[in-house]
C-alpha positions as CSV (number, residue, x, y, z in Angstrom):
1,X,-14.6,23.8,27.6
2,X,-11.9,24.1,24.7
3,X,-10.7,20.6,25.1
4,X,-14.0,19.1,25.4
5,X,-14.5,20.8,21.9
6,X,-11.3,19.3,20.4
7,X,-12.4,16.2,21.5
8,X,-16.1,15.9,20.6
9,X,-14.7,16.7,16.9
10,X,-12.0,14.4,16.7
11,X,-14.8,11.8,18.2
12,X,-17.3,13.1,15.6
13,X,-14.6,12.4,12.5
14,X,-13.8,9.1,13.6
15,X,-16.9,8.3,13.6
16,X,-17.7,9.3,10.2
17,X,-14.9,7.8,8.4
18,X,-16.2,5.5,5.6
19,X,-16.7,1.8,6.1
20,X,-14.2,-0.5,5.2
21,X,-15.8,-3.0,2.3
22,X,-15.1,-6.5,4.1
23,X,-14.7,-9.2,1.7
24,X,-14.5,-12.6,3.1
25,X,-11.8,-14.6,1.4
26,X,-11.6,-18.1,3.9
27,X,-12.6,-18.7,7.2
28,X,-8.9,-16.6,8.5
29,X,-9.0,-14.4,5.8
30,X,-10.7,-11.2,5.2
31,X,-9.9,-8.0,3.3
32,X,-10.8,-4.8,4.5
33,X,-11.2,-2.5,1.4
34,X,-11.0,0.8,1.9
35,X,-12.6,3.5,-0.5
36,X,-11.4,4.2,-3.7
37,X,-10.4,7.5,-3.6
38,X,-7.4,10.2,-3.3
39,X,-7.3,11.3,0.8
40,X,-9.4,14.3,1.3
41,X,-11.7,15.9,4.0
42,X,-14.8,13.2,3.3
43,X,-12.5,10.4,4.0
44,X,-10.1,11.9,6.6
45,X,-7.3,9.6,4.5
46,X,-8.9,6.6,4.7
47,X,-8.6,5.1,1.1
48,X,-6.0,2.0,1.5
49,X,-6.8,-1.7,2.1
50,X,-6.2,-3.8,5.0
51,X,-6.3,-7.4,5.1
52,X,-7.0,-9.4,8.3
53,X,-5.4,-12.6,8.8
54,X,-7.1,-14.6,11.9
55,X,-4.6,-17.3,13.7
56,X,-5.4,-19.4,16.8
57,X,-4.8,-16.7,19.4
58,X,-4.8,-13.6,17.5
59,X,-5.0,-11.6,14.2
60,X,-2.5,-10.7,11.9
61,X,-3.5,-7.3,10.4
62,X,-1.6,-6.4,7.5
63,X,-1.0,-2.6,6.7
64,X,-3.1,-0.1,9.7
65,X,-4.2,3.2,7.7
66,X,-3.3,6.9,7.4
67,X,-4.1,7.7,11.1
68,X,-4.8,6.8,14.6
69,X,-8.2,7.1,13.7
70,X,-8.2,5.0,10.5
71,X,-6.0,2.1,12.9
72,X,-9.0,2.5,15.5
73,X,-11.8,2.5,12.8
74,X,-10.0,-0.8,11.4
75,X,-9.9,-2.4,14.8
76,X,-13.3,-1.8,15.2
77,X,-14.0,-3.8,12.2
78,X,-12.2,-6.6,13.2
79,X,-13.9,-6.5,16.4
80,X,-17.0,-7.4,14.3
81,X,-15.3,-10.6,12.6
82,X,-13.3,-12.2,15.3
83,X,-13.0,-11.3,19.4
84,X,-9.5,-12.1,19.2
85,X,-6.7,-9.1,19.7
86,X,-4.6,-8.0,16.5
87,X,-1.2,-9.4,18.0
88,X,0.9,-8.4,14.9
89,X,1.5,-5.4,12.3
90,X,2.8,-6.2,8.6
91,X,3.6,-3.0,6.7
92,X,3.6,-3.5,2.9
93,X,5.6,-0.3,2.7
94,X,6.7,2.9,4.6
95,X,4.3,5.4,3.0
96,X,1.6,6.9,5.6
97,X,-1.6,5.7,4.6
98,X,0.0,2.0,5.3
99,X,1.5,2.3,8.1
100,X,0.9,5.6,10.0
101,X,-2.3,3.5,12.0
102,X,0.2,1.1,13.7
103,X,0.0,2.7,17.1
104,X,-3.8,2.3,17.3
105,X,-2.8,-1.7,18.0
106,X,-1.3,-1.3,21.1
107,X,1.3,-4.1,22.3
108,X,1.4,-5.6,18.7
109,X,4.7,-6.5,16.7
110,X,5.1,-5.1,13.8
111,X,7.1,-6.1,11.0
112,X,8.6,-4.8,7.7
113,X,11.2,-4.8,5.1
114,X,14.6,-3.2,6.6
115,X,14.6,-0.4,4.4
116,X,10.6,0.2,5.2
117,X,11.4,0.3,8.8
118,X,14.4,3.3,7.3
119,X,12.0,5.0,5.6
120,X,9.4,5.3,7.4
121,X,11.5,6.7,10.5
122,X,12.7,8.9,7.9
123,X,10.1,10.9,6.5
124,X,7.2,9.9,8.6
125,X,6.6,13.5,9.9
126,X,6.2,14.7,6.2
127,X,3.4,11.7,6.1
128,X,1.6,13.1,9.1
129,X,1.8,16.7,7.5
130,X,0.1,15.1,4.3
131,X,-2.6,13.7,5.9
132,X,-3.5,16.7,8.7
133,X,-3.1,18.8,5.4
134,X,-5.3,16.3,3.2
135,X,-8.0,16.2,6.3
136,X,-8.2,19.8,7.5
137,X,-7.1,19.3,10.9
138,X,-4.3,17.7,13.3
139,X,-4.0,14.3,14.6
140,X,-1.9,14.8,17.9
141,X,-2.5,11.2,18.8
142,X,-0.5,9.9,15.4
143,X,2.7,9.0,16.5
144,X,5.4,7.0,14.1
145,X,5.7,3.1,15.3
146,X,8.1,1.1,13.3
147,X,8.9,-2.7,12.5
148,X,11.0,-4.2,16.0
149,X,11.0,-7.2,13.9
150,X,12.8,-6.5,9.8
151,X,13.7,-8.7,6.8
152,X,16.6,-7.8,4.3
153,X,16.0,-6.6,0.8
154,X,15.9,-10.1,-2.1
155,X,14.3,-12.1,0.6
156,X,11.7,-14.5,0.8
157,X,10.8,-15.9,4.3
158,X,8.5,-18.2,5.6
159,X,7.3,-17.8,8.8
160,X,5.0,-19.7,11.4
161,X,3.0,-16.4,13.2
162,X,0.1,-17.7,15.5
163,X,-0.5,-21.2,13.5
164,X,-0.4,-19.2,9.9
165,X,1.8,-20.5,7.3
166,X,2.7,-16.8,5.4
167,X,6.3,-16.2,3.0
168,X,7.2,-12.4,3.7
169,X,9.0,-11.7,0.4
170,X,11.1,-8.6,0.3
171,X,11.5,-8.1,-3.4
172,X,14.3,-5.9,-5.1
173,X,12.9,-2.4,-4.8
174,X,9.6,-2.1,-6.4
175,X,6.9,0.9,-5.8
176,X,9.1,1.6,-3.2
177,X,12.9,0.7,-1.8
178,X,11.2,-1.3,1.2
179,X,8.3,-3.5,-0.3
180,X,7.3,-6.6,1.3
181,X,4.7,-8.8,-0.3
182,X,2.8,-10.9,2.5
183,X,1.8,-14.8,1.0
184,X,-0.3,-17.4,2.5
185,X,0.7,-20.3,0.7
186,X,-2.3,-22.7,2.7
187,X,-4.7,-20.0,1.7
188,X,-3.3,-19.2,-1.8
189,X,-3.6,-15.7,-0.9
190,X,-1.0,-12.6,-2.0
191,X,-1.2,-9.4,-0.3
192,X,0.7,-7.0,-2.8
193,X,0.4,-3.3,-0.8
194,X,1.0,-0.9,-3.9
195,X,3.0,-3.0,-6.0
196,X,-0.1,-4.0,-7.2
197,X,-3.3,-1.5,-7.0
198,X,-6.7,-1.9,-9.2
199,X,-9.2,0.4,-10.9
200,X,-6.3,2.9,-10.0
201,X,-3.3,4.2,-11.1
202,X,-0.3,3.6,-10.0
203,X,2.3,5.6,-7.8
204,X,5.6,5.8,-9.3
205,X,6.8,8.7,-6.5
206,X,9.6,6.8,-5.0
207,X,9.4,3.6,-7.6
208,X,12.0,1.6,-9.4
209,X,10.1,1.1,-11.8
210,X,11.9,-1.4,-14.2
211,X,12.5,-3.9,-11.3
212,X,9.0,-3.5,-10.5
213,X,7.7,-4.6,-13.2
214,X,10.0,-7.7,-12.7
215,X,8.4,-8.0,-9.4
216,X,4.9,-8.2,-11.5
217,X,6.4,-10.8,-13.9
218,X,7.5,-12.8,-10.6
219,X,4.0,-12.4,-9.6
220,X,2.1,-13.5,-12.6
221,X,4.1,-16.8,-12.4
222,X,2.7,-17.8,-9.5
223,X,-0.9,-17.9,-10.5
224,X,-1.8,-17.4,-7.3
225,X,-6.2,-17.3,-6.5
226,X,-6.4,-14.6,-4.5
227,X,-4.7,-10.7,-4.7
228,X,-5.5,-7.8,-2.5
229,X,-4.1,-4.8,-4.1
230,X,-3.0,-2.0,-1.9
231,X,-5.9,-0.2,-3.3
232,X,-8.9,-0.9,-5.1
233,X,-10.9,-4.3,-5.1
234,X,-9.8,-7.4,-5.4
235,X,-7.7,-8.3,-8.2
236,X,-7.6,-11.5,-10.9
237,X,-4.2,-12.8,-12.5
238,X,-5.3,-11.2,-15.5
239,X,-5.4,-7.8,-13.9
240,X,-1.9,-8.4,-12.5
241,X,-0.9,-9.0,-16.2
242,X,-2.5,-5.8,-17.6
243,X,-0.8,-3.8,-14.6
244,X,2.6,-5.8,-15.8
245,X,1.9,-4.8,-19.7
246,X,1.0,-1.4,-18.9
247,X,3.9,-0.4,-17.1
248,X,6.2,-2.5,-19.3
249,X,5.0,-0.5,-22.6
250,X,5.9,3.2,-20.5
251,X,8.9,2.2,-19.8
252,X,10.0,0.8,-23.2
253,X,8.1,4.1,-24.8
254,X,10.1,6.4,-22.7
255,X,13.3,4.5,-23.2
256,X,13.1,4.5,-27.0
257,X,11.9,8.6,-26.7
258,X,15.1,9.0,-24.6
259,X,17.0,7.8,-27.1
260,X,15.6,9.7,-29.7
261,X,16.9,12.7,-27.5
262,X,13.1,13.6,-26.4
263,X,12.6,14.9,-22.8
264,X,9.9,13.5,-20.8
265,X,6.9,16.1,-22.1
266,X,8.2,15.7,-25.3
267,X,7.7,11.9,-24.9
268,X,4.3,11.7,-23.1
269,X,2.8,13.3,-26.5
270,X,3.9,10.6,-28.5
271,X,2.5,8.2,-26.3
272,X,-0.8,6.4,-26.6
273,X,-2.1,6.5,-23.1
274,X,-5.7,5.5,-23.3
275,X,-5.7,2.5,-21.5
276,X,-3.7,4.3,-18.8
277,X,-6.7,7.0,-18.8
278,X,-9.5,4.6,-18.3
279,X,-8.1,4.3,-14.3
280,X,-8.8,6.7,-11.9
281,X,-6.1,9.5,-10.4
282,X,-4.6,9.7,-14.1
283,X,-4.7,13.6,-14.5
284,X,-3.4,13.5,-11.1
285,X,-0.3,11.1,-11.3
286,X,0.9,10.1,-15.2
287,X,2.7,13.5,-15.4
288,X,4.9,12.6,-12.4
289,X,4.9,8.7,-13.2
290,X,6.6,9.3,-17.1
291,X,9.0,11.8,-15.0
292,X,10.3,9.2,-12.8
293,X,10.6,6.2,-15.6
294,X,12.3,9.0,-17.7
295,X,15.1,9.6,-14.4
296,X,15.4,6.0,-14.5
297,X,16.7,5.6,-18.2
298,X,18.4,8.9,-18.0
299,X,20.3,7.2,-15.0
300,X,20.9,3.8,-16.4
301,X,22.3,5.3,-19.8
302,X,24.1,7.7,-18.0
């Protein structure tokens, strides 16, 4: 009687998870966009964005959700484009909410940047803790599955998966120290995970953040048509740029504070922040964000 309890509730929260917003970019390409939101007991951790990448015998899913219940949710959506299995995994990053889903595809590669597939093997159980403690309850079934197949950091690779044409670039360490930015050249489609987000702020938690914002300069130069952010809807070159000129002023503004001999609170009230306030999860994240890009200068002028 217990079990059947445990399970009926963990049946009932799957099935209330929020619906992913499906934009169709081609005929092979569709974006899953999840909700725009921090993780929390409504969403069960469901907030990133997947993208589906449909080949000749199979889809390519690129990053799988906080859970087993967000990967499940997401292969249900699938289910509703294409009849094909998902035969392959790409995770943008290491963090949960990317990559935690992976085990819901069962018998699919996956694939990552080396020091993703680290990470993530790393401090995966913290991730898990985050989400049960985001969600309200455990997720027994949410087990760590990392890349079998990994590409070295300052890489770009093209690669023939299932009749799709895609160049897994491995940038120097960006939002995280194990990006990888997915790009189907054919499609003139990027996939950024949360090196680029939109509508939201971003995460400078474990950044580096002045070589990210080369990896946005390297990205505006390619004037690509099509960017799905690792949150938030789809995004426009110029968006890229304003994400690029945004982060590019912080770090110059807490460069030049550092020199003056300001700490980092010192700093953030001689900033002019309003554009960064217009996004959402700004009370939540700037504090931490100037903390990080002040480390960084502290460490480079050290």
């Amino acid at each position: 009687m217990f079990i059947g309890l445990v399970v009926s509730s963990q049946i009932f929260a799957a099935q209330s998870l929020p619906e992913p917003k499906v934009s169709k970019i081609n005929e092979r390409v569709y974006a899953l966009l999840g909700p725009v939101a921090l993780p929390n007991k409504e969403n069960q951790g469901y907030q990133v964005n997947s993208t589906a990448i449909i080949g000749d015998k199979g889809v390519i899913i690129v990053d799988t959700g906080f859970t087993d219940e967000i990967g499940a949710h997401l292969l249900k959506a699938i289910a509703k484009i294409t009849s094909k299995p998902v035969t392959h995994i790409i995770n943008t990053h290491h963090h949960g909410d990317h990559t935690l889903g992976n085990i819901a595809f069962k018998n699919a590669e996956v694939i990552s940047a080396e020091q993703c597939k680290a990470q993530l093997l790393k401090t995966g159980p913290e991730w898990i803790g985050m989400v049960e403690g985001f969600a309200g309850r455990k997720f027994p079934n949410t087990k760590l599955v990392p890349a079998t197949v990994t590409f070295p950091e300052n890489t770009k690779t093209e690669k023939m998966i299932d009749g799709v044409k895609l160049v897994l670039w491995v940038p120097t360490g960006s939002h995280t120290a194990g990006d990888m930015i997915v790009f189907l050249p054919d499609d003139n489609v990027l996939i950024g995970g949360d090196i680029l987000v939109n509508h939201v702020m971003p995460n400078f938690r474990d950044g580096h953040v002045k070589s990210w914002i080369g990896t946005l300069d390297q990205i505006q130069k390619m004037n690509v048509k099509t960017i799905v952010p690792g949150h938030g809807p789809l995004m426009t070159n110029k968006e890229v740029a304003g994400l690029h000129d945004r982060m590019a002023s912080l770090y110059s503004a807490v460069e030049a504070g550092y020199k003056k001999g300001l700490n980092d609170s010192e700093i953030r009230k001689s900033m002019d922040l309003s554009d960064w306030k217009k996004l959402k999860e700004f009370d939540v994240v700037m504090g931490g964000n100037i903390n990080r890009a002040y480390l960084e200068v502290e460490a480079a002028n050290f």
